[in-house]
C-alpha positions as CSV (number, residue, x, y, z in Angstrom):
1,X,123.7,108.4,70.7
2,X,121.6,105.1,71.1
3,X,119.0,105.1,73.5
4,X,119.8,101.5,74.3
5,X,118.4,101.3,78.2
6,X,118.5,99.0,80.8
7,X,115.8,96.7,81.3
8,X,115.1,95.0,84.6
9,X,114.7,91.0,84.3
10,X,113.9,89.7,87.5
11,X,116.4,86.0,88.2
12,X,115.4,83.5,90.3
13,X,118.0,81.9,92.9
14,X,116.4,79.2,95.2
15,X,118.1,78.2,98.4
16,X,116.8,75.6,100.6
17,X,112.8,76.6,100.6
18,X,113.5,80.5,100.1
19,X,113.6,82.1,97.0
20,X,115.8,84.9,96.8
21,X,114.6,87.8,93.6
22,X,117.8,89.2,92.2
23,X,118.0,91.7,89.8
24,X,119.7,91.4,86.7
25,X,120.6,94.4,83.9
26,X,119.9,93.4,80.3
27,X,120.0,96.0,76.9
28,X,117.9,95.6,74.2
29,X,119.2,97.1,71.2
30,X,116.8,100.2,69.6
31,X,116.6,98.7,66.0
32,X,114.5,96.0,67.5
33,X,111.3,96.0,66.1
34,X,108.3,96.1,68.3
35,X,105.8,94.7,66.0
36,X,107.2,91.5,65.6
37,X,106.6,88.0,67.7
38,X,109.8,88.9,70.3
39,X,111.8,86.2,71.8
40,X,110.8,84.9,75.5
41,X,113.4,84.8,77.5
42,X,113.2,81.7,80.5
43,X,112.6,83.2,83.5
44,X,111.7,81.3,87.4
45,X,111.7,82.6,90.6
46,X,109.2,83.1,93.2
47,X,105.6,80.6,93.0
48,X,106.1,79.0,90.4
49,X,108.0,80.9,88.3
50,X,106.9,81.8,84.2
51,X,108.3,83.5,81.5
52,X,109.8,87.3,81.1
53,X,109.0,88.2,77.6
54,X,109.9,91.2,75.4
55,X,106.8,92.9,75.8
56,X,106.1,95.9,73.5
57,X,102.7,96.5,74.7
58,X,103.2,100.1,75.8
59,X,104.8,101.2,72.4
60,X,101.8,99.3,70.1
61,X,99.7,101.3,72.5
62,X,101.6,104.4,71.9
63,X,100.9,103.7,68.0
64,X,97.0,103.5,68.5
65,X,96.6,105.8,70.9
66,X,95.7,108.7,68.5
67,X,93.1,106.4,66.8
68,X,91.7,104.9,69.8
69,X,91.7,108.8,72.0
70,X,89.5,109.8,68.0
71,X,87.3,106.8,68.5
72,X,86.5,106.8,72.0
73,X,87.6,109.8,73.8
74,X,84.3,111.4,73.7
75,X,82.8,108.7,76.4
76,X,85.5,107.5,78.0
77,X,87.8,110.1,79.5
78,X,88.4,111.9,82.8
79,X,85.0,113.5,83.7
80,X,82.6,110.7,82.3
81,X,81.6,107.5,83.5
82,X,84.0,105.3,82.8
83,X,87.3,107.2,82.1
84,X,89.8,104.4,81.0
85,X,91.1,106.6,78.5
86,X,92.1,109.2,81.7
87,X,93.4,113.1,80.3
88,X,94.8,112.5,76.6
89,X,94.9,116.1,76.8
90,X,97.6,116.5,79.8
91,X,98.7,113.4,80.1
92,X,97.1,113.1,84.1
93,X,96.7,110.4,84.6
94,X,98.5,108.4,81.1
95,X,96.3,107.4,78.9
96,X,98.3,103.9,78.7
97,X,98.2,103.6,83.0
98,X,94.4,104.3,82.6
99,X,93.8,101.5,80.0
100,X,95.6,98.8,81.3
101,X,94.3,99.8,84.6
102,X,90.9,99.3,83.6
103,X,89.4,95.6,85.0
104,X,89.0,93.3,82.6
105,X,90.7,94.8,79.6
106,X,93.9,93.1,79.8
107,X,93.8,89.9,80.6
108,X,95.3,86.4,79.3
109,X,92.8,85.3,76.4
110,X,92.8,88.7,74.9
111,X,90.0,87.8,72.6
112,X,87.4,88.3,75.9
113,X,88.8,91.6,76.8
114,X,85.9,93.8,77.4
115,X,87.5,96.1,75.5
116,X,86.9,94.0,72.4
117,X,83.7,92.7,73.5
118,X,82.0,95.3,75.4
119,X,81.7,98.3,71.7
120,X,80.0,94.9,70.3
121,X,77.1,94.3,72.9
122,X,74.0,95.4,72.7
123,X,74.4,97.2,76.4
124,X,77.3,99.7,74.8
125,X,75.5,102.9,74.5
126,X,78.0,103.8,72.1
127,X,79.1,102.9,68.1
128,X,80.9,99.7,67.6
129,X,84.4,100.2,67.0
130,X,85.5,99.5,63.1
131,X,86.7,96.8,62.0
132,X,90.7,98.2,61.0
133,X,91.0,99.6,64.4
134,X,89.8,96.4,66.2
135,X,92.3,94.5,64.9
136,X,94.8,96.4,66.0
137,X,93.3,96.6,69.5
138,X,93.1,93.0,69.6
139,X,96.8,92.8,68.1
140,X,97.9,94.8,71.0
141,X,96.0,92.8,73.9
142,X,97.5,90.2,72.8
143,X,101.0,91.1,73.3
144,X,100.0,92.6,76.9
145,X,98.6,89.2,77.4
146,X,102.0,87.7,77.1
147,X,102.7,89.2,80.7
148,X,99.9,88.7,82.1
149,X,100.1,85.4,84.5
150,X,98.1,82.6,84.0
151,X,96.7,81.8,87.9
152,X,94.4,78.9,86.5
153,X,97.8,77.4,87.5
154,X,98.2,78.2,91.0
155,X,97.1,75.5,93.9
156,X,96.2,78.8,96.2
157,X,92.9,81.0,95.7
158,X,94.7,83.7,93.6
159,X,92.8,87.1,92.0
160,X,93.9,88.2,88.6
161,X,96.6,90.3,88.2
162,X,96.1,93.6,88.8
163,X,97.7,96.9,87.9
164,X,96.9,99.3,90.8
165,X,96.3,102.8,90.6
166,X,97.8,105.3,92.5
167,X,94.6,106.5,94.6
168,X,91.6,104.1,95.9
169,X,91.4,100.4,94.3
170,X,88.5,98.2,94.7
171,X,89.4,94.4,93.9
172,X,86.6,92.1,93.2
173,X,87.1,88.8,94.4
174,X,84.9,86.9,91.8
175,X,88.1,86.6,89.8
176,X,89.2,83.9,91.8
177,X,85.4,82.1,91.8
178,X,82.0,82.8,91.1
179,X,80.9,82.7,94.8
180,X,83.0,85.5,96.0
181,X,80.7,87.8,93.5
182,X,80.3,90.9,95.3
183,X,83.2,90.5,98.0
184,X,86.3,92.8,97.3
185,X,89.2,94.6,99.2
186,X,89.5,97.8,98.7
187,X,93.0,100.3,99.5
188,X,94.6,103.0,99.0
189,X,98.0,102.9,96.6
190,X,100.4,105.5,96.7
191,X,104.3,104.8,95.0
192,X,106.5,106.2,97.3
193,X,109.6,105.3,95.0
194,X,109.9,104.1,91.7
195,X,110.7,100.8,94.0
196,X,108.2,101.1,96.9
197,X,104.4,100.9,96.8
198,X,102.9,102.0,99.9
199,X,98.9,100.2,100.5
200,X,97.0,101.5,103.2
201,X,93.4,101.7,104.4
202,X,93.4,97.9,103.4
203,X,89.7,96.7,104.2
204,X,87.5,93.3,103.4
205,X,84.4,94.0,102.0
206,X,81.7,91.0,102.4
207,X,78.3,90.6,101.2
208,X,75.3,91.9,103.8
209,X,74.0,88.3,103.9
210,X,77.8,86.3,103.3
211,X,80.6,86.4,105.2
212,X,83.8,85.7,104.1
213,X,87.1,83.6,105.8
214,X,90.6,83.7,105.0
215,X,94.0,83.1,105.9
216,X,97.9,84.3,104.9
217,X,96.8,86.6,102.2
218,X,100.5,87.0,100.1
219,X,100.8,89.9,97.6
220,X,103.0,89.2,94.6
221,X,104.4,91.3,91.9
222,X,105.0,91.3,88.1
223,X,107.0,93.3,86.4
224,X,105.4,95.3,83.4
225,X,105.3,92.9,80.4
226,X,106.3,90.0,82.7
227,X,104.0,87.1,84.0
228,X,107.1,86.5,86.6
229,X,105.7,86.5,90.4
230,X,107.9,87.7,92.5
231,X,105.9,87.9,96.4
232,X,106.1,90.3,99.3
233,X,110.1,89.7,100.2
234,X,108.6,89.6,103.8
235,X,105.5,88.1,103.4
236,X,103.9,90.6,105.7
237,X,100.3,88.6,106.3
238,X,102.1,85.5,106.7
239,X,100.4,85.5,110.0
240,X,97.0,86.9,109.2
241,X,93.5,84.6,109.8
242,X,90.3,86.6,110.1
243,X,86.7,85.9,109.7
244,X,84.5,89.0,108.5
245,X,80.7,88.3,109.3
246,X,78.1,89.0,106.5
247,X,77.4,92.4,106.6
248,X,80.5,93.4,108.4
249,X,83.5,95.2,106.7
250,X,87.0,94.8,108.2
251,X,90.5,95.9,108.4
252,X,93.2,93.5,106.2
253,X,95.5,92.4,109.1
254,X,97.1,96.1,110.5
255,X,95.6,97.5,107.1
256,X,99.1,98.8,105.8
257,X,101.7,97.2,104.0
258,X,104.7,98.8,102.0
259,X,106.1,96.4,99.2
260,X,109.9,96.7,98.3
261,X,109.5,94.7,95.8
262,X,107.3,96.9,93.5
263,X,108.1,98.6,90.3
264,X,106.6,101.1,88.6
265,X,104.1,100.4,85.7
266,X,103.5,96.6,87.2
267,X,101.1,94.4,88.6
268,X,100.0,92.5,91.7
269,X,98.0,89.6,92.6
270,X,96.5,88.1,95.9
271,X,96.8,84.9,97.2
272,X,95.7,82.8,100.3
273,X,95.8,79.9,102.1
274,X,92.1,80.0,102.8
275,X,89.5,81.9,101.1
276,X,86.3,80.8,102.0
277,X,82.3,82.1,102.4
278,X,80.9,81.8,105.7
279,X,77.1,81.8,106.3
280,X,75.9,84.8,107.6
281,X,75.3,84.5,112.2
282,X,72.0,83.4,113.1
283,X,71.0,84.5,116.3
284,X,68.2,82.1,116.9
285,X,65.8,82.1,119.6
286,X,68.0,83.6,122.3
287,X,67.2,86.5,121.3
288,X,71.0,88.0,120.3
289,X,71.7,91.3,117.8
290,X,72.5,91.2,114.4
291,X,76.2,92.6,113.4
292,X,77.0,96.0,113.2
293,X,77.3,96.0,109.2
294,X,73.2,94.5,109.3
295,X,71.3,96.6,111.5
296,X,69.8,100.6,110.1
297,X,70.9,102.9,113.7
298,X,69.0,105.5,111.7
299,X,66.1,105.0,109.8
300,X,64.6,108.0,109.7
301,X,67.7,110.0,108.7
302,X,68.3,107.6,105.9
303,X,64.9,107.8,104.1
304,X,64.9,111.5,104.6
305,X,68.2,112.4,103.3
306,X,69.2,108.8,101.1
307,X,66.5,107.5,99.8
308,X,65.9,110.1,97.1
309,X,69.4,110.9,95.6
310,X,70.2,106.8,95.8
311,X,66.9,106.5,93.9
312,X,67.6,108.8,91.5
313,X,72.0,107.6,90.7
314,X,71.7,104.7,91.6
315,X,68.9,101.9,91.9
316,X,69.3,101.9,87.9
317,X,72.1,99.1,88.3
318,X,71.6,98.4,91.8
319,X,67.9,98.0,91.8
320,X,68.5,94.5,90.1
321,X,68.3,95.6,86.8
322,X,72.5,94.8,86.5
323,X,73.0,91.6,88.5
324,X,77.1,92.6,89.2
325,X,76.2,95.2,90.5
326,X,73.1,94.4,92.6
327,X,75.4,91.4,93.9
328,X,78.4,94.1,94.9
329,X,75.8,96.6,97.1
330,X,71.8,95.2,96.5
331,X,69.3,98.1,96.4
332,X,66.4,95.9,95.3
333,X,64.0,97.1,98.8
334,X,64.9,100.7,98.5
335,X,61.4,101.3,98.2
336,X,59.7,98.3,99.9
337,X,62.0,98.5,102.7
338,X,64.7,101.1,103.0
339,X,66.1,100.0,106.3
340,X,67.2,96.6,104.4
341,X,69.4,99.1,101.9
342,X,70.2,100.8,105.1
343,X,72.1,98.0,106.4
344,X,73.6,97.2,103.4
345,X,75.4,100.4,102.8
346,X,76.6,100.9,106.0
347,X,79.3,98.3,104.4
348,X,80.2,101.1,102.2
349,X,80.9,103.6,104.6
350,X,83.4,105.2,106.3
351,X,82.0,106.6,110.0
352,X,85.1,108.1,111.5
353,X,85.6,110.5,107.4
354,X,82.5,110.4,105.8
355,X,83.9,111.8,102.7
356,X,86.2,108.9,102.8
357,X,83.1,106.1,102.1
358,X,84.1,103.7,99.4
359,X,80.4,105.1,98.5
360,X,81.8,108.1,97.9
361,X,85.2,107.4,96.5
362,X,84.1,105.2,93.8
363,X,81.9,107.7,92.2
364,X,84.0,110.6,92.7
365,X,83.8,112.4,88.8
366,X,87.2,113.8,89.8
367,X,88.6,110.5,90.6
368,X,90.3,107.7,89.6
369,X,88.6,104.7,90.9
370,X,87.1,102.4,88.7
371,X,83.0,102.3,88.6
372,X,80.8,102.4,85.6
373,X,78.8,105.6,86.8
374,X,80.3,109.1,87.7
375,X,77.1,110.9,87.7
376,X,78.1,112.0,84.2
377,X,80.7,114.0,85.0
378,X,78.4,116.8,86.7
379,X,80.8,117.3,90.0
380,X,77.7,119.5,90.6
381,X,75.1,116.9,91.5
382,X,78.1,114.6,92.6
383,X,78.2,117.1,95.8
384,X,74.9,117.0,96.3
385,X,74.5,113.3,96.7
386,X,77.7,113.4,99.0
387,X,75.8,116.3,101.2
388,X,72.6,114.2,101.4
389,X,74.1,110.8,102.4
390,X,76.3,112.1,104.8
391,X,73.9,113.8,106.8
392,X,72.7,110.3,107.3
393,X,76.0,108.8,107.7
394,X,76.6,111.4,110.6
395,X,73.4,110.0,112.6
396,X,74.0,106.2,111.4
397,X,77.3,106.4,113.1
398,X,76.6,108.7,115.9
């Protein structure tokens, strides 16, 4: 019996100045073959409409993933640092969702994938991957590029495509431009339906001394192996303008957003009207407080119970040694003046659910957030950093 299956290709229908996605079956006959340069089929629809392609990026994958699990499976699976390779073992989570979750591995111009440049720098800890099985890589990445948009294009501040994970996400805004380095939004994803994608916990992360401003943020979605946008069929944040002080996190709007239009294995982008820094408040002479993301409530608490254990995990990169990272949450005082880093954290937690601090969540060994250190795996001293902190996180927010 041919396993000839129904493919989804997403056809766009414009009628006055709404776009209507409708959805069309195709069949693409088994005997094709998947290493070959497949034929793009036209596709519009949505802003500004692209190509849908036959993407065989999950079945090259499928081909490697033996060789790639042999070559880098020691470092880079559930319970180290930086698991993009998830459980090969059990399949939780999919090797191939892990990957091409990862940032900056999949991306248009496959050639800068970190994945290809990253074994080759002089920061990789690890072996350089051989020759034979880096051009297969980069053979691969380039057929995912084919779906990956190009939003160089778009007129609106747009972040890079994004394949979410089921669990918390942290989205960097310094795709979109250099100034935004440090700024993300961070949810929680959760597919109710192989057509519904529930986002909650939605939150604006500035820097301690930038704010940031913006206006209508618009998710969109691609399909898997498509570069198609198709946006939120209600545009749910059509009415959203906010300002977030520096130093002050924020809810996104009401923070929750359920998108009909999703699909399982694809992506989403952001997009706004506005997207813009704001410098941070300045008092002056009158004498008024600082915002509540600035000031240390407890001082004491924090160098008595944080100061150590963030010495010890986490000043390494955040100390100013690793400038992304010192830009995202700066650590540089920690010694010359903790209640500086004190401020500057309380932007990473969560005072009503401790336990639920992007602080936390991001370094979680058991998790699947993205973040280049998981205190090596050890769940162990994980718990003990979470025990320390939060016994000042229960006084800084008392």
């Amino acid at each position: 019996m041919s396993r000839c299956a129904a493919r989804m290709k997403l056809k766009g229908l414009t009628v006055g100045m709404l776009t209507i996605m409708s959805l069309q079956n195709a069949c693409e006959d088994d005997a094709q073959p998947w290493n070959t340069d497949p034929k793009s089929t036209t596709g519009s629809g949505g802003g500004g409409g692209g190509e849908a392609v036959n993407n065989h990026g999950e079945q090259m994958f499928r081909a490697l993933q033996n060789e790639i699990v042999s070559a880098c499976g020691s470092c880079h699976t559930t319970g180290t640092d930086t698991p993009f390779l998830g459980s090969p073992e059990d399949d939780n989570p999919d090797p191939y969702v892990s990957i091409t979750s990862w940032p900056r591995f999949v991306v248009k111009d496959a050639v800068t994938s970190k994945l290809l440049t990253w074994p080759n720098s002089a920061e990789h800890a690890g072996s350089k991957t051989d020759a034979p099985l880096e051009a297969k890589i980069q053979a691969w990445l380039e057929e995912e590029a084919k779906g990956v948009a190009d939003v160089s294009k778009e007129t609106k501040p747009t972040t890079t495509p994004f394949k979410p994970v089921m669990g918390f996400n942290a989205i960097y805004l310094d795709s979109i431009d250099a100034k935004f380095k440090g700024m993300a939004i961070t949810f929680t994803a959760d597919e109710l339906t192989p057509k519904s994608l529930s986002i909650v916990d939605l939150t604006v992360h500035p820097k301690n001394d930038l704010g940031l401003a913006l206006k209508h943020p618009l998710f969109s979605f691609y399909a898997q192996g498509s570069d198609v946008v198709d946006p939120d069929p209600i545009d749910s944040f059509s009415n959203v303008e906010e300002n977030y002080e520096a130093g002050e996190s924020g809810s996104l709007g009401p923070g929750t957003v359920i998108l009909t239009n999703w699909r399982s294995g694809g992506k989403l982008s952001i997009a706004f009207d506005v997207l813009e820094t704001i410098e941070p408040f300045d008092p002056g002479a009158g004498g008024g407080g600082t915002g509540p993301g600035s000031g240390c409530v407890a001082p004491q608490e924090f160098m008595d119970n944080a100061v150590g254990p963030l010495q010890a995990n986490c000043t390494g990169c955040h100390g100013g040694n690793n400038t992304t990272a010192t830009n995202a949450v700066d650590m540089s005082a920690l010694g010359d003046d903790p209640e500086t880093t004190c401020g500057q954290l309380r932007n990473r937690v969560n005072f009503g659910n401790p336990a639920q601090s992007q602080l936390f969540i991001t370094t979680n060994p058991n998790g699947n957030a993205t973040h280049p250190y998981k205190f090596n795996g050890n769940g162990g001293t994980f718990n003990n950093f979470v025990n320390a902190l939060t016994a000042w996180i229960e006084q800084e927010g008392a």
